[in-house]
N, C-alpha and C positions, 0 to 999 in steps of 0.2 A: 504494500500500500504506500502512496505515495505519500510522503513527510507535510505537513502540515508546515506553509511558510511563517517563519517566523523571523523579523530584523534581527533581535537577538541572537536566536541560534546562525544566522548567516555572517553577523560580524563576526562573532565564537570562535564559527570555523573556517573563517574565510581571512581575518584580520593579520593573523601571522605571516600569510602566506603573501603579501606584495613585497616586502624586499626578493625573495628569490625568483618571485613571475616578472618585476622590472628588470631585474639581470636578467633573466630571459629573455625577452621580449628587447632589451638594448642588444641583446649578442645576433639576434635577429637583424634589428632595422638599425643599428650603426646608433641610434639617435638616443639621447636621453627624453628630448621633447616628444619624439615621437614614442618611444616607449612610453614615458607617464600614461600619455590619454591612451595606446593602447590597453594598460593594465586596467585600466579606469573602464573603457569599452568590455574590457573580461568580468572587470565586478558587476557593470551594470548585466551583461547576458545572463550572469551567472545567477545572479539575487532574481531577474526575471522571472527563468525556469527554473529556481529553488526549491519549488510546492512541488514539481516533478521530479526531482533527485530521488533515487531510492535507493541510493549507496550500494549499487554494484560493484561501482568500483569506487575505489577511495577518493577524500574529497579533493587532492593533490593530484591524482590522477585525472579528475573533471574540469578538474580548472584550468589544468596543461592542454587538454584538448581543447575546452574554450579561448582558452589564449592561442594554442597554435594557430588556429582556423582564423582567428581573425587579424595573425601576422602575416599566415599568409596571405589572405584577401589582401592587407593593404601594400604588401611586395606588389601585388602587381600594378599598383596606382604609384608605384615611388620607383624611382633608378637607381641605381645602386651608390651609395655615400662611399668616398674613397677619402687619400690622404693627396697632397703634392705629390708623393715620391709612387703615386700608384698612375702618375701620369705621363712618365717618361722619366729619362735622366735627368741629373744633376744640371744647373745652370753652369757653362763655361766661366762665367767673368761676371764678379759681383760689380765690379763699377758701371754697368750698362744699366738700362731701366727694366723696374722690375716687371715680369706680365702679368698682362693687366689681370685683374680678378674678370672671374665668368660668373656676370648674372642671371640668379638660379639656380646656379651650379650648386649640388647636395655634399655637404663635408662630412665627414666624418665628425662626431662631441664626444667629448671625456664622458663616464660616466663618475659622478663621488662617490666615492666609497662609504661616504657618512650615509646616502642611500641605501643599502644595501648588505653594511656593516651584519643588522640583527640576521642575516640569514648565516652567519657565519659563527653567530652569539654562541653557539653548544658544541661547536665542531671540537676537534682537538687539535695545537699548535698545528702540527704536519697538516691537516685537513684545512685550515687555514691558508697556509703556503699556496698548497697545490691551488685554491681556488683563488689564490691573487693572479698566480700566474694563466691561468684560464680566464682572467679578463685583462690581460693586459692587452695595450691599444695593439701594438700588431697584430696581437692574434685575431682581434674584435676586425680589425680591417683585412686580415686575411677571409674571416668569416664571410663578409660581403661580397668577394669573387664567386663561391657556390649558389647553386640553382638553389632557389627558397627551400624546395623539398627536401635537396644533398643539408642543406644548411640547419633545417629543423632535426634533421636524423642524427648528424654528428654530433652537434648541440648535446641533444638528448642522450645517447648512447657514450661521446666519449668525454665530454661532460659534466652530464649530471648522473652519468654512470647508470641509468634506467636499461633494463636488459631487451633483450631484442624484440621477446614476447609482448613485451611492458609499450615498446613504441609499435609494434604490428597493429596490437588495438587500438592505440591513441588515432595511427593516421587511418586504422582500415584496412591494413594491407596484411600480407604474410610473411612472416619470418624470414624468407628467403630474400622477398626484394627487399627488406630492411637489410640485410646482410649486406648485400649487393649494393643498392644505394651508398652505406658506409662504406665501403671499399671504395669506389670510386670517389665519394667526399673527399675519403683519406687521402687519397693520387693524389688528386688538384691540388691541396691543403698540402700538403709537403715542398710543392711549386712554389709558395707564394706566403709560407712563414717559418721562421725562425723554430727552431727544435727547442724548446725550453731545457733540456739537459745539458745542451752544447753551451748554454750561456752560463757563466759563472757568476752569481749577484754576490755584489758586499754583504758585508753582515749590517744587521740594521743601525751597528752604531754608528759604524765608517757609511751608510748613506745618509745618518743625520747630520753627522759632519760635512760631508760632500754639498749635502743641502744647506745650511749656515752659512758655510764659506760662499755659495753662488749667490747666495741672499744678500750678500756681503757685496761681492763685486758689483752687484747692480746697483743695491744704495749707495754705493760709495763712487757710482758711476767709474769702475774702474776695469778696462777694457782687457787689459794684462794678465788678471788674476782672473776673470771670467777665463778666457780660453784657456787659463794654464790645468781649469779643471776639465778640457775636454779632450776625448782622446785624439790619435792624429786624424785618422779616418771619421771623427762626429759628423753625424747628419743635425742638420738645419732645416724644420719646416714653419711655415706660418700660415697655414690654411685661413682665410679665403684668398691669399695670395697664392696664385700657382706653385712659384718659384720654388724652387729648393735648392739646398747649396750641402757641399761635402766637403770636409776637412778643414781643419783649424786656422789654416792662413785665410781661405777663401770666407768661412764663417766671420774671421775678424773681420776682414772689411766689407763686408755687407753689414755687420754693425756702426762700422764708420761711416759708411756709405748713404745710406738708407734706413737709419734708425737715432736720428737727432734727439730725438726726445729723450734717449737714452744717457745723454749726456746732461739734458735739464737736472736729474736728481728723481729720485722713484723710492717708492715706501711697498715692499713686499711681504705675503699673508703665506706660510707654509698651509700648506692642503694636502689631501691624498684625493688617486682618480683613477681608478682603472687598477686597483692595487699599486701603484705607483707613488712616488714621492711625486707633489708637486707645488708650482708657488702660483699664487696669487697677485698679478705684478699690476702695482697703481704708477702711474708717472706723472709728472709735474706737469700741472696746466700755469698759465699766464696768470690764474686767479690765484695763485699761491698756495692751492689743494692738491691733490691729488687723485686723478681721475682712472676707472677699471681700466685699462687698456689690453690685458689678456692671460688667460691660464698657461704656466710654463709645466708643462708634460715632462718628467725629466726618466730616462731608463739607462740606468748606473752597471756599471760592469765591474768587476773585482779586475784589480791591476796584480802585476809583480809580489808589489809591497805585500806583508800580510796585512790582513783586516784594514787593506783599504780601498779607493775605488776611483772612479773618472765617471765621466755624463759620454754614453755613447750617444745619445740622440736627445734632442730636444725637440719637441711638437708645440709652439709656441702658439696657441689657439686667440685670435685677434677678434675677440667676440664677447666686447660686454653684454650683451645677454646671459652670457653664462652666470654670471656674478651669482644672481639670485638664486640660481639652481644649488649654483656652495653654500646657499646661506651668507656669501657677501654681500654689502653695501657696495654700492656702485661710486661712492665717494669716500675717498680714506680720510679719517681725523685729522692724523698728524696735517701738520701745514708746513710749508718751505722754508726753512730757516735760510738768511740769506747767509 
């Protein structure tokens, strides 16, 4: 018989569950914006047909199929969100003009970790780890190259570790093309990101140092000590600007170049995003404040040294809208000392 709806009993058992259907639903559609309202679109179908629930299947199982289905629907009304470096090579020569942004054009967004934190609340340390590194931004933008279907099944399966049977019934299908779909997910996916075993991360103290000191050279507007924390080969992106640049000489001066405001004096906010270290960077406006100008993405490599580390890549996101998704103010306090 079917459950008698009740708001009560549907926040109950429904309320725990949006930190891990947002991370779902972001490793889908690239977006943190577009994830919210789809998780939001999953509560409302879901409280809908509530009074029809008759717990066949669990209620984490109902609500993954509710959300899949409406990820995928909106895949097919969206193009797929990438990074700068998913559009070709590096820029030859930072002294030339940057290209131009493409209007419209769908980026890639951090997602915070302060989102999505509680789905991690009971795990244990190691279970922790492993699930920072399954949302980190590469992997989230390697995600985006698979066909929605390839994209829902790996998700699921290598993931959030749901067994074959477990996604046959969610999408409808049978064990074998689930098998078969992952396999080929898998192919592509090995094309197009970084093996997380191959990469060596600092331990967490040497990237809050790594972090501090970089916090440092940009308040201090000091251009020197910024690069001397990046390795030689660092990538450089800033999405909505195409451009992208590689390696430590070429990075300095595209900050010399094309990034003046860096030199007015800037007031920086430590953050996490994607299981990642990152900053929150405000820069000096003429009004003697400090104004958003963009989330700094930072992914740290263990060097030589022991327990310490460098910034292989930065993803420099130029999009105060972000702000309010961290929980930032789009205006910093501090004011400009002259």
């Amino acid at each position: 018989m079917a459950a008698p709806r009740s708001d009560e009993d549907f926040l109950r058992n429904t309320g725990g569950m949006q930190p891990e259907l947002l991370a779902y639903c972001y490793r889908m559609l690239g977006s943190v914006h577009d994830a919210e309202d789809l998780v939001q679109e999953t509560l409302l179908r879901a409280w809908q047909a509530y009074g029809d629930f008759e717990g066949r299947a669990s209620m984490r199982t109902w609500l993954y199929r509710i959300a899949t289905n409406v990820c995928l629907r909106a895949l097919e009304r969206r193009e797929r969100r990438d990074l700068p470096v998913g559009l070709g090579g590096p820029d030859a020569d930072p002294d030339l003009p940057l290209a131009p942004e493409r209007p419209g054009h769908s980026w890639l967004q951090p997602l915070p970790d302060a989102l999505v934190a509680s789905a991690d609340s009971a795990a244990d340390p190691a279970a922790v780890v492993g699930s920072r590194e399954s949302m980190r931004l590469a992997l989230t933008a390697a995600f985006q190259y698979l066909p929605p279907r390839q994209r829902a099944v790996l998700i699921l399966r290598d993931v959030l570790a749901w067994r074959a049977a477990e996604v046959a019934n969610l999408l409808g299908t049978s064990e074998a093309a689930v098998n078969s779909t992952l396999q080929r997910a898998r192919a592509r996916l090995a094309d197009a990101a970084p093996v997380a075993d191959e990469v060596v991360r600092p331990s967490d103290d040497a990237e809050r140092a790594l972090l501090d000191r970089y916090a440092a050279a940009f308040e201090s507007s000091d251009i020197d000590a910024l690069m001397a924390l990046l390795t030689d080969d660092a990538v450089w992106e800033m999405p909505p600007v195409p451009s992208w640049f590689r390696g430590r000489a070429a990075i300095g001066r595209l900050v010399e170049r094309h990034c003046p405001a860096f030199f007015r004096g800037s007031r920086v906010l430590p953050t996490r995003a994607n299981g990642q270290r990152a900053l929150a960077v405000y820069m000096a406006g003429e009004d003697g404040t400090y104004h958003a100008q963009g989330i700094h993405l930072l992914d740290c490599v263990a060097t030589t040294a022991p327990d310490a580390g460098a910034v292989a890549h930065v993803v420099s996101f130029h999009d105060a809208g972000l702000f309010p998704t961290f929980g930032l103010p789009l205006v910093h306090r501090g004011v400009l000392v002259p």
